[in-house]
mmCIF file as Biopython writes it, N, C-alpha, C and O atoms, coordinates in Angstrom:
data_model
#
loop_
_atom_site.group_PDB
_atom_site.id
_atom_site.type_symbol
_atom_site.label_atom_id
_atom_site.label_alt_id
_atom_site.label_comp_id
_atom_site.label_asym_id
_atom_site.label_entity_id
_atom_site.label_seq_id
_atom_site.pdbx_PDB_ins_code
_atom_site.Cartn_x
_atom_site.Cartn_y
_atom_site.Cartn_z
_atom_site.occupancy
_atom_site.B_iso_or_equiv
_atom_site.auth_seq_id
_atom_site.auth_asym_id
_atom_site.pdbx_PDB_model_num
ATOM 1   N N  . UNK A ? 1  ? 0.833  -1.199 0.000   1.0 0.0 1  A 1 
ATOM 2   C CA . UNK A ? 1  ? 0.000  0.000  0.000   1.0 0.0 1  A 1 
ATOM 3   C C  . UNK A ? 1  ? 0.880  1.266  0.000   1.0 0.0 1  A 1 
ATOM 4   O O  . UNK A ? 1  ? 0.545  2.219  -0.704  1.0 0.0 1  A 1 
ATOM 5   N N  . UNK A ? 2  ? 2.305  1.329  0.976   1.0 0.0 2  A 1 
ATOM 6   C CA . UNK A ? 2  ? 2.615  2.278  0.639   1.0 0.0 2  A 1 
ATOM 7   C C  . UNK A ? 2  ? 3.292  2.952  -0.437  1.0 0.0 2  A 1 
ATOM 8   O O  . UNK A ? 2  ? 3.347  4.166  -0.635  1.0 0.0 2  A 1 
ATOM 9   N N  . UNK A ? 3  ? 3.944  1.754  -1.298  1.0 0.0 3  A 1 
ATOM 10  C CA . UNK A ? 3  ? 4.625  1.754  -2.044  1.0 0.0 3  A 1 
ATOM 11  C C  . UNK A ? 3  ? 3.508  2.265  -3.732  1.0 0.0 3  A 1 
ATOM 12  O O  . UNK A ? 3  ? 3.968  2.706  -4.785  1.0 0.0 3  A 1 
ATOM 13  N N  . UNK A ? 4  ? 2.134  2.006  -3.424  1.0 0.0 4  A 1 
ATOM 14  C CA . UNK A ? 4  ? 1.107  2.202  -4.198  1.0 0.0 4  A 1 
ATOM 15  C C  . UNK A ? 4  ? 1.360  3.437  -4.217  1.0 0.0 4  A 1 
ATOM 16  O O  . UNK A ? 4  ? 2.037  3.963  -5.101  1.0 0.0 4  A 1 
ATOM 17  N N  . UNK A ? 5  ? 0.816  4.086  -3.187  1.0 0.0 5  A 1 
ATOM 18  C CA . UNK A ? 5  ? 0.882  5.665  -2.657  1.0 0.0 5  A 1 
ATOM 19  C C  . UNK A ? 5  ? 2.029  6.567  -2.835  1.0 0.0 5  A 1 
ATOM 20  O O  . UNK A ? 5  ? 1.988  7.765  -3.119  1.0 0.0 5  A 1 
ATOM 21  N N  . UNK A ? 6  ? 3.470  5.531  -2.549  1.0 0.0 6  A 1 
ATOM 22  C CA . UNK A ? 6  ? 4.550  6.278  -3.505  1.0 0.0 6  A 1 
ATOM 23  C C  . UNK A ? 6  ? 4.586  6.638  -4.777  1.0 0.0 6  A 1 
ATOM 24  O O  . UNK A ? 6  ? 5.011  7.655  -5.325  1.0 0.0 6  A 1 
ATOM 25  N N  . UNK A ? 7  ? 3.997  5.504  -5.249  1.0 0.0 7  A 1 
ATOM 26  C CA . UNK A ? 7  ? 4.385  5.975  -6.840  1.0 0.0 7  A 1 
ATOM 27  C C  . UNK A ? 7  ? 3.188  6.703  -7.878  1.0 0.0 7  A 1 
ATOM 28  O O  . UNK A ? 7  ? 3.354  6.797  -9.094  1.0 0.0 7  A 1 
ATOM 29  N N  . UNK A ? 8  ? 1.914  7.213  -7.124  1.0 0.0 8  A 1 
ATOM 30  C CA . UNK A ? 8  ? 0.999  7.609  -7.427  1.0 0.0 8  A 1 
ATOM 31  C C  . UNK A ? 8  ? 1.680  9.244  -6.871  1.0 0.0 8  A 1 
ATOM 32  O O  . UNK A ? 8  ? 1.368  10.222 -7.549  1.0 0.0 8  A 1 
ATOM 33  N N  . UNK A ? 9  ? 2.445  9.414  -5.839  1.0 0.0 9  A 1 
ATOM 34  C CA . UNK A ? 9  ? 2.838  10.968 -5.311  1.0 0.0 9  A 1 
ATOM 35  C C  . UNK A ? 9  ? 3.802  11.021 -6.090  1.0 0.0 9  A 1 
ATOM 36  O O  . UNK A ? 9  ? 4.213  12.179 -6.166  1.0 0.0 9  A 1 
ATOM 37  N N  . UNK A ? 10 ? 4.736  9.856  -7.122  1.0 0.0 10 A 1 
ATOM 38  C CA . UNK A ? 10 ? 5.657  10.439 -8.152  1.0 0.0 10 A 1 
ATOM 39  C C  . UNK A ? 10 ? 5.477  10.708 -8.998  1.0 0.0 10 A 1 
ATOM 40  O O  . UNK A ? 10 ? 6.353  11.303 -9.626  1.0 0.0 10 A 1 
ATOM 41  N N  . UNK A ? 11 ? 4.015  10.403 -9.668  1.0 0.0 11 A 1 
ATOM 42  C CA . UNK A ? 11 ? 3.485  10.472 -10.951 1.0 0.0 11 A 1 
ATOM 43  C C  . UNK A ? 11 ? 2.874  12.173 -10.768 1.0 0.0 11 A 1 
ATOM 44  O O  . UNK A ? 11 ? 2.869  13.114 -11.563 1.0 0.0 11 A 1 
ATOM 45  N N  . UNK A ? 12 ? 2.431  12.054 -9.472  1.0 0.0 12 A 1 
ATOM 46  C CA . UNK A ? 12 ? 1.116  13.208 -9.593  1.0 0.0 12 A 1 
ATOM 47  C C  . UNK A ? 12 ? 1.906  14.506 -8.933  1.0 0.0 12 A 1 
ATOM 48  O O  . UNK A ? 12 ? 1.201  15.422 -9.357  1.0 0.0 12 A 1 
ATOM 49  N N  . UNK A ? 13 ? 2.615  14.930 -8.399  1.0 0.0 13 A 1 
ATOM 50  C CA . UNK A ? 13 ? 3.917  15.897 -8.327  1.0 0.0 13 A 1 
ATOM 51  C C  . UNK A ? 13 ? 4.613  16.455 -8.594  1.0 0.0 13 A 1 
ATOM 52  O O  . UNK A ? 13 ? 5.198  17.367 -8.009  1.0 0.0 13 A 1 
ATOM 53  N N  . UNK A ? 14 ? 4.740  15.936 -9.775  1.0 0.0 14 A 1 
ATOM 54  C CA . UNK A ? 14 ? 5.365  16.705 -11.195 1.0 0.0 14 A 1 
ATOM 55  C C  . UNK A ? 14 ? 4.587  17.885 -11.425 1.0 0.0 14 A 1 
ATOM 56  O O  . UNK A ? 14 ? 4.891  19.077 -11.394 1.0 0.0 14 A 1 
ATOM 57  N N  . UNK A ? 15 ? 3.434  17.241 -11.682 1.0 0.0 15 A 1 
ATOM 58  C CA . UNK A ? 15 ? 1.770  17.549 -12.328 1.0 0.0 15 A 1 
ATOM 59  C C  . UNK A ? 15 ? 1.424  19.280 -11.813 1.0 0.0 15 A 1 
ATOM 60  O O  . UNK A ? 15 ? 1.245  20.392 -12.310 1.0 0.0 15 A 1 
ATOM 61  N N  . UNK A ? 16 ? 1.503  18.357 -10.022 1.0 0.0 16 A 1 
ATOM 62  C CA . UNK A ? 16 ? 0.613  19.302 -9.770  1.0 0.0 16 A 1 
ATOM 63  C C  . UNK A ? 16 ? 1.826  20.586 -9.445  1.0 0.0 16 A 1 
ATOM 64  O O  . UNK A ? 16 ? 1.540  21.738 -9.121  1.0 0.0 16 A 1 
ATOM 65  N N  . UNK A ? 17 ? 3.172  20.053 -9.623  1.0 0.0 17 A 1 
ATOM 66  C CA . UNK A ? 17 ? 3.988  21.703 -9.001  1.0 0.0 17 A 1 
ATOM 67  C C  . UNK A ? 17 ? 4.211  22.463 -10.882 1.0 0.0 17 A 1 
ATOM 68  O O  . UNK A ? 17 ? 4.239  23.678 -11.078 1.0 0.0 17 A 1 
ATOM 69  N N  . UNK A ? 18 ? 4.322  21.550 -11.867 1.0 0.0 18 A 1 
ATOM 70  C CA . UNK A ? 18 ? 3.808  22.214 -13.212 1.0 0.0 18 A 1 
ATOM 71  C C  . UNK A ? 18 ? 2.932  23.374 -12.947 1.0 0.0 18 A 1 
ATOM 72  O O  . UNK A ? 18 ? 3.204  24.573 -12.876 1.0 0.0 18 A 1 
ATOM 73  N N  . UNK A ? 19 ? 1.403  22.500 -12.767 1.0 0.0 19 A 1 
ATOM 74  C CA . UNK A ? 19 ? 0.356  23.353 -12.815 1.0 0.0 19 A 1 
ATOM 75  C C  . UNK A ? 19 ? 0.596  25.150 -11.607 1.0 0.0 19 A 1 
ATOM 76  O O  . UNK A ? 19 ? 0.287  26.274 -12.003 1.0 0.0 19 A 1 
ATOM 77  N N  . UNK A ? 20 ? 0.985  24.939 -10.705 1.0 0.0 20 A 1 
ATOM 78  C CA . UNK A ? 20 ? 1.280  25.552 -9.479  1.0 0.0 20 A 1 
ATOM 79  C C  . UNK A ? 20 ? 2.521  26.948 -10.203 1.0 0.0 20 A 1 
ATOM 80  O O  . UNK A ? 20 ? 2.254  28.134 -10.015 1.0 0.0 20 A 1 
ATOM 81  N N  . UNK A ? 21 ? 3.518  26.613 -10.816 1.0 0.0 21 A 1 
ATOM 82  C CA . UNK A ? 21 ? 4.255  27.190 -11.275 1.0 0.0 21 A 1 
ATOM 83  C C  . UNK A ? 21 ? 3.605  27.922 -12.396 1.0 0.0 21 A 1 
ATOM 84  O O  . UNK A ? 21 ? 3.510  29.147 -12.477 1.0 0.0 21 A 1 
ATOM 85  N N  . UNK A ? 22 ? 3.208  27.130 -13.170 1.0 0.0 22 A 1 
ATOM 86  C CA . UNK A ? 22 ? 1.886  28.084 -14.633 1.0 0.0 22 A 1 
ATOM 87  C C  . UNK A ? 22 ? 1.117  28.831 -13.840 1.0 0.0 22 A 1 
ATOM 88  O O  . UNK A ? 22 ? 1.039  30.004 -14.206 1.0 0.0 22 A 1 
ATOM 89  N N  . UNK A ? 23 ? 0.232  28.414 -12.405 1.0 0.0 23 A 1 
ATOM 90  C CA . UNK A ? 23 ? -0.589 29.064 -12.175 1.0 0.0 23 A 1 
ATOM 91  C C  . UNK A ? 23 ? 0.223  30.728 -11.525 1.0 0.0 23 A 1 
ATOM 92  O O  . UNK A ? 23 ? -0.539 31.695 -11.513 1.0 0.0 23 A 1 
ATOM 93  N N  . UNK A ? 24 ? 1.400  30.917 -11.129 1.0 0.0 24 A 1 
ATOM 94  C CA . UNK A ? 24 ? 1.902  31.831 -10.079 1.0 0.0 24 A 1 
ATOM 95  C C  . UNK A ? 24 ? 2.530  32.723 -11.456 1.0 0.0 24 A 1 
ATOM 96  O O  . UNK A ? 24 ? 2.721  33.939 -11.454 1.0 0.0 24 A 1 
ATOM 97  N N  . UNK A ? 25 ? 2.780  31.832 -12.560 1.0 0.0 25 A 1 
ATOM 98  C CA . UNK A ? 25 ? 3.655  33.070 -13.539 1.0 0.0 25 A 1 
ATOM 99  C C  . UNK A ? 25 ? 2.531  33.527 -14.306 1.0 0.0 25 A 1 
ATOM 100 O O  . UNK A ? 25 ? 2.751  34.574 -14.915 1.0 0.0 25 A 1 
ATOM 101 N N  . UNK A ? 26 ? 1.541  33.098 -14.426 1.0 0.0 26 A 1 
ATOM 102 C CA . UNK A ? 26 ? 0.110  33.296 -14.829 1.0 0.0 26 A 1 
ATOM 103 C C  . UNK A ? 26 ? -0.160 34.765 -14.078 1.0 0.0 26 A 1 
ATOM 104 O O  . UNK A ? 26 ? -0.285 35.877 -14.591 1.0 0.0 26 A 1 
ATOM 105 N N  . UNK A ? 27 ? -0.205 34.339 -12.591 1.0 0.0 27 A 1 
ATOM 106 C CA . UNK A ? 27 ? -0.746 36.080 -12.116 1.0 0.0 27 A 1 
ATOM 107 C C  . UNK A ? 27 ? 0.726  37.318 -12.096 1.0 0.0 27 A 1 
ATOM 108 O O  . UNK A ? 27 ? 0.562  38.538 -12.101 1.0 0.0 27 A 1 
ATOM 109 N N  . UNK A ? 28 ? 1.992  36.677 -12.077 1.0 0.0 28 A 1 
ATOM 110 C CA . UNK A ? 28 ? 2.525  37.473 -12.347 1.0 0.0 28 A 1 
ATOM 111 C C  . UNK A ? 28 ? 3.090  38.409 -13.291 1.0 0.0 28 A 1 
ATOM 112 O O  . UNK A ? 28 ? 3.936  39.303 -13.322 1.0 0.0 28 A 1 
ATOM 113 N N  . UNK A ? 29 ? 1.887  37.559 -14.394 1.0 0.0 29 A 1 
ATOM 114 C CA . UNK A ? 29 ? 1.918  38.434 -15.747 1.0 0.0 29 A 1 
ATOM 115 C C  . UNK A ? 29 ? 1.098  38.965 -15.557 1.0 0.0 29 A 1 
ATOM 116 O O  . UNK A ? 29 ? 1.269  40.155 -15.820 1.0 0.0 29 A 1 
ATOM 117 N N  . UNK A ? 30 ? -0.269 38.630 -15.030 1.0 0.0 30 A 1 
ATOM 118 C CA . UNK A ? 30 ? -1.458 39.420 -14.858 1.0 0.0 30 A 1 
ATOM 119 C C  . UNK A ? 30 ? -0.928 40.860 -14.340 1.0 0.0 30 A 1 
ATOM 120 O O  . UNK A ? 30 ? -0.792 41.863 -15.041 1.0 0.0 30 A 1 
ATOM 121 N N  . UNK A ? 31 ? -0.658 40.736 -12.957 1.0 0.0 31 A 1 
ATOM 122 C CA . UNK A ? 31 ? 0.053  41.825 -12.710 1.0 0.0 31 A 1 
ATOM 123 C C  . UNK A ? 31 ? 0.994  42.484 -13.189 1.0 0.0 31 A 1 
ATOM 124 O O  . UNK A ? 31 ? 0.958  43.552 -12.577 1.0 0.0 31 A 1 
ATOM 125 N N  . UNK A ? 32 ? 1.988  42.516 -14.055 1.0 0.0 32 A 1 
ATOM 126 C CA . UNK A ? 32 ? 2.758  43.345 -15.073 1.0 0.0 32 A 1 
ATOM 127 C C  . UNK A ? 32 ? 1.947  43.679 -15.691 1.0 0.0 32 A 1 
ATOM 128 O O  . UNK A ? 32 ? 1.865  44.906 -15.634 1.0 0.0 32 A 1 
ATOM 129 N N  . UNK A ? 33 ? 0.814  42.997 -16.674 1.0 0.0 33 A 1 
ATOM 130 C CA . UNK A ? 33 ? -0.115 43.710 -17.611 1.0 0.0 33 A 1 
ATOM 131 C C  . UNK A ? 33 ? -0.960 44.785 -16.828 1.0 0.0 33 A 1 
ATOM 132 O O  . UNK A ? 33 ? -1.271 45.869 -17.322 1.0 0.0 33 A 1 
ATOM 133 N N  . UNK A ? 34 ? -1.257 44.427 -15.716 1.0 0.0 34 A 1 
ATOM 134 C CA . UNK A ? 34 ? -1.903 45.417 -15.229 1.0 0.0 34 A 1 
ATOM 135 C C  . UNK A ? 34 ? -0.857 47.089 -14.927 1.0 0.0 34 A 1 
ATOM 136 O O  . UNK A ? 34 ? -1.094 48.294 -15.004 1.0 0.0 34 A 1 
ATOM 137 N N  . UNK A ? 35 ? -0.316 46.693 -14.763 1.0 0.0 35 A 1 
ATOM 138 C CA . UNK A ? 35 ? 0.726  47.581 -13.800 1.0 0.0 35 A 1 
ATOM 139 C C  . UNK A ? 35 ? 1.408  48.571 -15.653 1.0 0.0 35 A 1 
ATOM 140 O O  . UNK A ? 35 ? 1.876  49.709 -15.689 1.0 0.0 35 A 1 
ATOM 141 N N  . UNK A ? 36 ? 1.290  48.012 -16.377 1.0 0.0 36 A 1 
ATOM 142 C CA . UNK A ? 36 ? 1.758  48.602 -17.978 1.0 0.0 36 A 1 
ATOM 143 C C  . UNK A ? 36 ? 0.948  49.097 -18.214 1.0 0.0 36 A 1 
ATOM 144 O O  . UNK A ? 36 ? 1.358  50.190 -18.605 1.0 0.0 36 A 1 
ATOM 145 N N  . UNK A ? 37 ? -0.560 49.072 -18.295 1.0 0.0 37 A 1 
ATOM 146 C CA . UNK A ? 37 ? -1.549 49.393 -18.356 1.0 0.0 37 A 1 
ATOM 147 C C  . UNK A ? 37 ? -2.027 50.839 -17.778 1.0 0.0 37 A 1 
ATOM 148 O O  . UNK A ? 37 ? -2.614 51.799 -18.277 1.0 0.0 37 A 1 
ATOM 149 N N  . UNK A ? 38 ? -1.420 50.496 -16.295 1.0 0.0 38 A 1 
ATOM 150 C CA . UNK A ? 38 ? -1.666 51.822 -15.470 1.0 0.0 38 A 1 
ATOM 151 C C  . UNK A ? 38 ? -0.846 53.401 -16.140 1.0 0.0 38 A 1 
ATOM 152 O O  . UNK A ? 38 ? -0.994 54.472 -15.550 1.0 0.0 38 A 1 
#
């Protein structure tokens, strides 16, 4: 079981710090566009 759970947190970790990283440079463009804007 744990070894299940290991390799389901190696698969899905990648994933989710991908998504996490897109999501943070995502608003920190938001905010430059905004801030160019002003």
């Amino acid at each position: 079981y744990d070894k299940l759970m290991y390799l389901c947190w190696k698969s899905y970790l990648p994933i989710s710090l991908n998504y996490l990283l897109f999501f943070i440079g995502m608003i920190m463009m938001m905010n430059n566009y905004k801030i160019n804007l002003v």
